[in-house]
C-alpha angles and dihedrals in degrees: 000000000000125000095263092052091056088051097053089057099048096042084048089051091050086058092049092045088052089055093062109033104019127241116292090054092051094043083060098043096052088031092231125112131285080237093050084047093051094045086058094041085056104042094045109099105172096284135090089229094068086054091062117107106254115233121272084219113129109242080216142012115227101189099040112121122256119244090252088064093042083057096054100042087049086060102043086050086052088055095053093051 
């Protein structure tokens, strides 16, 4: 079982956990946040998959060049060589 695995079940039985006993004694138990504990309770929707950690990957990049400028720059780099 890989680390995120592992993740994905602690962070399920925190919820179950939550369900039982609320959230500040939960957020004791597990030693995270009442907010930590919130933002799994309401992004779990009965399956292990919505408990992964998402990725940190930006979903864009506003200061990459356009291909206009990467063609440029390429040419610029054949010239050098």
């Amino acid at each position: 079982m890989d680390m995120i695995t592992q993740n994905a079940y602690h962070r399920e039985r925190m919820i179950k956990y939550y369900a039982k006993h609320g959230a500040t004694k939960t957020a004791l138990r597990y030693k995270v946040s009442r907010k930590t504990v919130y933002k799994w309770l309401f992004r779990y929707d009965e399956t292990i998959e919505s408990l992964k950690d998402r990725s940190h990957k930006p979903h864009r990049s506003p200061k990459a060049h356009r291909e206009e400028e990467v063609r440029l720059i390429r040419k610029a780099l054949k010239k050098v060589k």
